[in-house]
C-alpha positions as CSV (number, residue, x, y, z in Angstrom):
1,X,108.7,140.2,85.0
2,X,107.5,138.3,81.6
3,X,110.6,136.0,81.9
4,X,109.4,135.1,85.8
5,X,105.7,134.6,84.8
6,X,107.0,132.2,81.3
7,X,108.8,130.3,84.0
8,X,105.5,130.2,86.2
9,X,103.8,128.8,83.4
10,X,106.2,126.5,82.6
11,X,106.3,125.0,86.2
12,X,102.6,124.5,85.6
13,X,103.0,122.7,82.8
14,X,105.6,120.6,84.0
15,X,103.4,119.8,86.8
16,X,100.6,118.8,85.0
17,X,102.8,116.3,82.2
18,X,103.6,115.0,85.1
19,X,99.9,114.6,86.4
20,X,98.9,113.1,83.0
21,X,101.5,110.7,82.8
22,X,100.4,109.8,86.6
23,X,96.9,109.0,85.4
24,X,97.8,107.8,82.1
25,X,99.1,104.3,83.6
26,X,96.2,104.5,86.3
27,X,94.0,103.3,83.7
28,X,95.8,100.2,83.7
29,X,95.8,99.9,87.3
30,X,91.5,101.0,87.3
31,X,90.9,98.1,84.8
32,X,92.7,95.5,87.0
33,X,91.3,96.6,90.3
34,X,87.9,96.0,89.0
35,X,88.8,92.3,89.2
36,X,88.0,92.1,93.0
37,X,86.2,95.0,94.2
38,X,82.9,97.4,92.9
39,X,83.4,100.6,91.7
40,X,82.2,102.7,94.6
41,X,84.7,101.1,97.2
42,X,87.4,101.3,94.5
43,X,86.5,104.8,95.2
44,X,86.2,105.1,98.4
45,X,89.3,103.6,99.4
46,X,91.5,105.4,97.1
47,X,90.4,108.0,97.9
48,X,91.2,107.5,102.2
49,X,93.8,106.3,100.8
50,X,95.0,109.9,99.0
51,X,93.8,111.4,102.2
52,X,95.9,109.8,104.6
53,X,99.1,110.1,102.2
54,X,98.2,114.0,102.0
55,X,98.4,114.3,106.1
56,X,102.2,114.3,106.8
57,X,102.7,116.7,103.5
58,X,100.5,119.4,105.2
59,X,102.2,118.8,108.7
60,X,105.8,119.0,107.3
61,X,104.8,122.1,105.0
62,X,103.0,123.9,108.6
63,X,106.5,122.9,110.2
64,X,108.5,124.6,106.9
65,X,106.0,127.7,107.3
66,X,106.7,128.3,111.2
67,X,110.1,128.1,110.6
68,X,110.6,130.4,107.9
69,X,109.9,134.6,107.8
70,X,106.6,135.5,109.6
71,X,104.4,137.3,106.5
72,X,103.9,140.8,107.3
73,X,100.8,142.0,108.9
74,X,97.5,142.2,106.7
75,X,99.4,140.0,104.4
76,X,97.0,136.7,103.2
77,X,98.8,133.3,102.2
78,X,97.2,131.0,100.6
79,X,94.9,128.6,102.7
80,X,94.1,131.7,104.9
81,X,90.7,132.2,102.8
82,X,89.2,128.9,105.3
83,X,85.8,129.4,104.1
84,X,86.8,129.4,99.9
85,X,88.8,126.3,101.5
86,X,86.3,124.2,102.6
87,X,83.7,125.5,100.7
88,X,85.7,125.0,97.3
89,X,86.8,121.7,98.6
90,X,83.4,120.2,99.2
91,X,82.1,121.1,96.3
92,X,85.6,119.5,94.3
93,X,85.2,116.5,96.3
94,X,81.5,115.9,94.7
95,X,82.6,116.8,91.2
96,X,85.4,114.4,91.9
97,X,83.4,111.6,93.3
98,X,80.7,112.1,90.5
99,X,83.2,112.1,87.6
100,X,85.1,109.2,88.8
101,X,82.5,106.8,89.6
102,X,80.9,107.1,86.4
103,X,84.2,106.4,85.3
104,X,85.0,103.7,86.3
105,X,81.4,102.0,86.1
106,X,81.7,103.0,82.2
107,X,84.8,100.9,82.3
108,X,83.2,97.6,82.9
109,X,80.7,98.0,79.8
110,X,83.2,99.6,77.3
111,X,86.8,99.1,76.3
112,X,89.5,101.4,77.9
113,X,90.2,102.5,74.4
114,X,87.3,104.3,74.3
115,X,86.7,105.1,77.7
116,X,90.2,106.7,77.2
117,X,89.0,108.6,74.2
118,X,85.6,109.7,75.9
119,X,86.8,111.0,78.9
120,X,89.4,113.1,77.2
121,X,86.6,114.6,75.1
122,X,86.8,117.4,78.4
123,X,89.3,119.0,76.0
124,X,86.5,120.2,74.1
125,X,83.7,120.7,77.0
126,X,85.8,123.3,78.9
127,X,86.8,126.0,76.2
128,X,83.0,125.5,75.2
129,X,81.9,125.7,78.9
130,X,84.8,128.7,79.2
131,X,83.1,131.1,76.6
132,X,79.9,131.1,79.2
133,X,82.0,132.4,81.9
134,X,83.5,135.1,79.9
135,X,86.6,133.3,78.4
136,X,87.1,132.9,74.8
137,X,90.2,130.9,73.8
138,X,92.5,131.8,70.8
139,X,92.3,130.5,67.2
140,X,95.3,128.6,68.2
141,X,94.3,127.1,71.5
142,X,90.9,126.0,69.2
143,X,93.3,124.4,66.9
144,X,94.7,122.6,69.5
145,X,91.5,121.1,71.0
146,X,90.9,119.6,67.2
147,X,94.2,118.2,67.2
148,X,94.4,116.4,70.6
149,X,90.4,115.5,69.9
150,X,91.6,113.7,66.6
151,X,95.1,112.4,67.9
152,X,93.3,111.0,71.2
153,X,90.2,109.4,68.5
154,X,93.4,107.5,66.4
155,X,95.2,106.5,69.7
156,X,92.2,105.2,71.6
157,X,89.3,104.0,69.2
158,X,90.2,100.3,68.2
159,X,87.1,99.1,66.6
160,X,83.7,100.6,64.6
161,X,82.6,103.5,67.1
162,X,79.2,103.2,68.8
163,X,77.6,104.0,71.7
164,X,77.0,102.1,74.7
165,X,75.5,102.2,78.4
166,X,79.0,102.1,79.1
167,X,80.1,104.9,76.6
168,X,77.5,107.1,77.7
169,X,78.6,107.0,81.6
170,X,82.4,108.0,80.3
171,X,80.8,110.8,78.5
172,X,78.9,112.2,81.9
173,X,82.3,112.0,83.3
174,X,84.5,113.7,81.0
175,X,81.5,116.4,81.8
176,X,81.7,116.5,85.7
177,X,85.7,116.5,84.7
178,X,85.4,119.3,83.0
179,X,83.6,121.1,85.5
180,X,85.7,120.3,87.8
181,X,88.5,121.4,86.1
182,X,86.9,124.9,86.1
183,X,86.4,124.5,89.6
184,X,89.7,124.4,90.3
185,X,90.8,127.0,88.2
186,X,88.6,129.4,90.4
187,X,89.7,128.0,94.2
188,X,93.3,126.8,93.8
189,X,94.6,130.2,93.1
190,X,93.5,131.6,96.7
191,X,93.9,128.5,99.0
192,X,96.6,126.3,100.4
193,X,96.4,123.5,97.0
194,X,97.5,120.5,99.5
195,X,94.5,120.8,101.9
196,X,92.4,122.0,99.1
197,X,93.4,118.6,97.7
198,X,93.5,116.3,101.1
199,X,89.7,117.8,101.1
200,X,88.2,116.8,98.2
201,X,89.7,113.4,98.5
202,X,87.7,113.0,102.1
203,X,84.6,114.2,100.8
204,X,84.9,112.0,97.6
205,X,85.7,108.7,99.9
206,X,82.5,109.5,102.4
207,X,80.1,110.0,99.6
208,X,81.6,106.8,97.7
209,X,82.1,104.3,100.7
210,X,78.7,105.7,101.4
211,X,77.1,104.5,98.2
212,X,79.6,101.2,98.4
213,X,77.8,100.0,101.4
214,X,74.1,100.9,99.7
215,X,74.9,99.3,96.5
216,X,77.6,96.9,96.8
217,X,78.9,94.4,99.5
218,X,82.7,95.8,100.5
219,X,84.4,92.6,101.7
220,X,88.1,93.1,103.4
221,X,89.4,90.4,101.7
222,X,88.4,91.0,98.1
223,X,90.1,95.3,98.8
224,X,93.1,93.6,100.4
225,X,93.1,91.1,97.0
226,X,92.8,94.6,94.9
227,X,96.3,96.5,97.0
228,X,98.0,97.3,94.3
229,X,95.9,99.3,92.4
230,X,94.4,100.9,95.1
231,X,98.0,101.4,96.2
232,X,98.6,102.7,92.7
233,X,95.7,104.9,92.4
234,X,95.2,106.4,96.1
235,X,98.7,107.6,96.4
236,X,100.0,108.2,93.1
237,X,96.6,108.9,90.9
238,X,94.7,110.3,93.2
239,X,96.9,112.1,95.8
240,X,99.6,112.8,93.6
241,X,98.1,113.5,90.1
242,X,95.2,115.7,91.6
243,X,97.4,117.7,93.9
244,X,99.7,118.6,90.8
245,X,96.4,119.4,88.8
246,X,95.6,121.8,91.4
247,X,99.4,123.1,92.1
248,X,99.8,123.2,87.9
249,X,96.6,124.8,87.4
250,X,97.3,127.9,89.5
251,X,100.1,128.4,86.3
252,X,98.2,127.7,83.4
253,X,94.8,128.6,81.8
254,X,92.0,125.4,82.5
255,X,92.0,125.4,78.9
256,X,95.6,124.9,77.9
257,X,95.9,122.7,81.5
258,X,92.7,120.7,79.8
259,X,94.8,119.9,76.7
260,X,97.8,119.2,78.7
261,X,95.9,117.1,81.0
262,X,94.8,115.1,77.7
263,X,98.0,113.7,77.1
264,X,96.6,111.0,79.6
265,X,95.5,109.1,76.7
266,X,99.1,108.7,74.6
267,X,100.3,107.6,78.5
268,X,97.9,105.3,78.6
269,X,98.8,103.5,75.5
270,X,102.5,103.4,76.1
271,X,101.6,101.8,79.8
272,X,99.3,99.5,78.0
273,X,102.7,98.8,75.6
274,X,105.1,98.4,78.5
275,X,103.4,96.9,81.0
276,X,100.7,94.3,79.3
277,X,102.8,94.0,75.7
278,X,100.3,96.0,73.6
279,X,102.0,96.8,70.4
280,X,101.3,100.8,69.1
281,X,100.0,100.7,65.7
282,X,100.9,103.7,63.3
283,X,97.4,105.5,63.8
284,X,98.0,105.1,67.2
285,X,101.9,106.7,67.1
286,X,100.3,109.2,64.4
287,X,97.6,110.4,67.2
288,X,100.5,110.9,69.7
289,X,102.1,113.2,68.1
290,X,99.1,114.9,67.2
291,X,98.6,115.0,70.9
292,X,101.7,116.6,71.6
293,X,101.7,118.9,68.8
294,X,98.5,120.3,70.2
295,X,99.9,120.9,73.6
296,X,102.8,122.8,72.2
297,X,100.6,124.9,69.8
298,X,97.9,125.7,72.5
299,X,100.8,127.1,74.7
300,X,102.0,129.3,71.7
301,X,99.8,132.1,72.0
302,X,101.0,132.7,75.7
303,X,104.7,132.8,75.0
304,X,104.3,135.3,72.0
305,X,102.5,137.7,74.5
306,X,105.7,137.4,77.0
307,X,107.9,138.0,74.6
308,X,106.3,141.1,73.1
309,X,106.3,142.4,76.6
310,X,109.7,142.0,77.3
């Protein structure tokens, strides 16, 4: 029993590495596809974009589910609960849209480095926002938010640190982040975590395409110009990395999936090191493996548990 539910959490973890390496080398991808289009259709169409990708995965998993052993009577599966479904996806999708457009209009008035840093500072905000809804994290999971906080501070912050419009926008996000993070802990464990997902991504792209055609002029030609970050993003940030949030965070606590999650940041300087040539300095190695280290320690607690059970 504590062996299957180790290997549960592992899964979860896995799932969510593999989210914040995802979203780790979106940052690149955000940066560059602010080139030709405004934030809000960037938005908006990565979002459709997420969307559409997410269709043929619920079709081919309703297919795998009709041909497989019929649940016994009385018996809920997930996605069953439609009202949590919608309900919970809604109200993602705002977080979502909220969280993201301040991010990426904080990008175009501060540096990545620090828009990296700032929104990872949701490491912090959800154990604090945790202890109001009755969850208090371990000594050890409180070391870990220190360490990642520092490590991500050494591997992001290139110059004097101050704060800007810009700063102050990524700050608001990493706070709508971490709310939605909580949000998800809630909802994901009840409902089907694809067409949670495939939700909030159609809600997020209304509300932003909404705002795009209030506040900025989408042209055809200047998204088509932008394809391969909105490529990048829709299907890979966006409909893969948040699907495997939600999938990962049905295995792991939001506060160790927060810290996990955080490891976004060291991505996002080894992408900015293989793809645009940006040498790691030692600060910047030394805060990855502070990164890491509080990953590992955060999930510590868990696994002593498990074993003491067995």
């Amino acid at each position: 029993m504590g062996m299957g539910k180790n290997r549960e959490q592992i899964q979860g973890g896995a799932m969510l590495m593999l989210c914040a390496v995802i979203w780790g080398v979106a940052f690149v991808a955000q940066s560059a596809g602010m080139d030709y289009v405004g934030p809000c259709t960037f938005n908006g169409v990565r979002n459709f974009i997420a969307c559409l990708a997410l269709v043929p995965v619920m079709l081919f998993a309703r297919s795998i589910r009709a041909k497989g052993v019929k649940t016994e009577k009385g018996t809920a599966r997930p996605g069953d609960n439609k009202k949590l479904l919608v309900g919970g996806g809604v109200l993602c999708g705002i977080f979502l849209c909220a969280a993201s457009l301040l991010q990426q209009m904080g990008i175009q008035y501060t540096t990545v480095g620090k828009a990296g840093f700032l929104t990872a500072l949701y490491i912090v905000i959800v154990p604090l926002l945790g202890i109001f809804l009755g969850k208090m994290p371990s000594l050890k999971v409180w070391a870990g938010v220190f360490l990642a906080l520092v490590g991500t501070y050494l591997l992001s912050v290139q110059e004097g640190f101050s704060i800007s419009s810009g700063d102050v926008l990524v700050i608001l996000c990493a706070v709508l982040f971490s709310f939605h993070i909580l949000l998800v802990d809630r909802v994901a464990p009840h409902v089907d975590g694809v067409k949670l997902s495939c939700i909030q991504f159609f809600v997020s792209g209304v509300i932003s395409m909404v705002l795009a055609f209030i506040l900025e002029k989408p042209e055809l030609g200047s998204i088509l110009q932008a394809w391969l970050p909105l490529l990048y993003t829709g299907l890979l940030s966006s409909g893969v990395g948040y699907t495997l949030q939600i999938l990962g965070q049905r295995k792991a606590s939001p506060t160790v999936a927060s810290l996990i999650l955080s490891l976004e940041s060291v991505f996002a300087a080894l992408a900015g090191w293989l793809l645009k040539g940006e040498a790691l300095l030692p600060k910047e190695l030394f805060g990855c493996v502070l990164v890491f280290a509080a990953v590992v320690i955060a999930q510590l607690p868990s696994w002593k548990r498990k074993r003491a059970s067995d």
